[in-house]
N, C-alpha and C positions, 0 to 999 in steps of 0.2 A: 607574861611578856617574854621572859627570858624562854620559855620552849617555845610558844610560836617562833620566834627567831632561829631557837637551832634548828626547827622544822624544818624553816624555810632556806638556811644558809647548808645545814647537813654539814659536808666534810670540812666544810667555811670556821666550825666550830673554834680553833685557835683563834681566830681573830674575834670573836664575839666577847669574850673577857676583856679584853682593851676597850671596844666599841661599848660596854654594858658600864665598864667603871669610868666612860669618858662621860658617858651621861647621867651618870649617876653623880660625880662629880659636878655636873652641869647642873642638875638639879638641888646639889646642895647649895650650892651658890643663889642660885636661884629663887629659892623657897625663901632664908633670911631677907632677900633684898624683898620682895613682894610681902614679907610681913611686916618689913618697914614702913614701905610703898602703902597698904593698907594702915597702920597706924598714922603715921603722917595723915593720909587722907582724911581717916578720921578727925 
C-alpha cells in the first residue's frame, strides 16, 4: 500500500506519514469494534 501511495503522490511524500498513521489509527479503532460487532452477533 504504502509505495503505491508514494508512487503516486512522489514529492507529496511528507504528507503521506500523517495520512498512513491517520488510517492506521482508523483501522485500529476499527478492527476492535467490528470484532465485538462479530461477537455480539454471534
Amino acid at each position: 500500500m504504502n509505495e503505491e501511495f508514494t508512487e503516486l503522490l512522489g514529492d507529496d511524500e511528507r504528507t503521506m506519514p500523517k495520512a498512513i498513521d491517520q488510517e492506521a489509527s482508523n483501522l485500529e479503532i476499527t478492527l476492535p469494534e467490528e470484532a465485538t460487532v462479530v461477537d455480539v452477533g454471534e
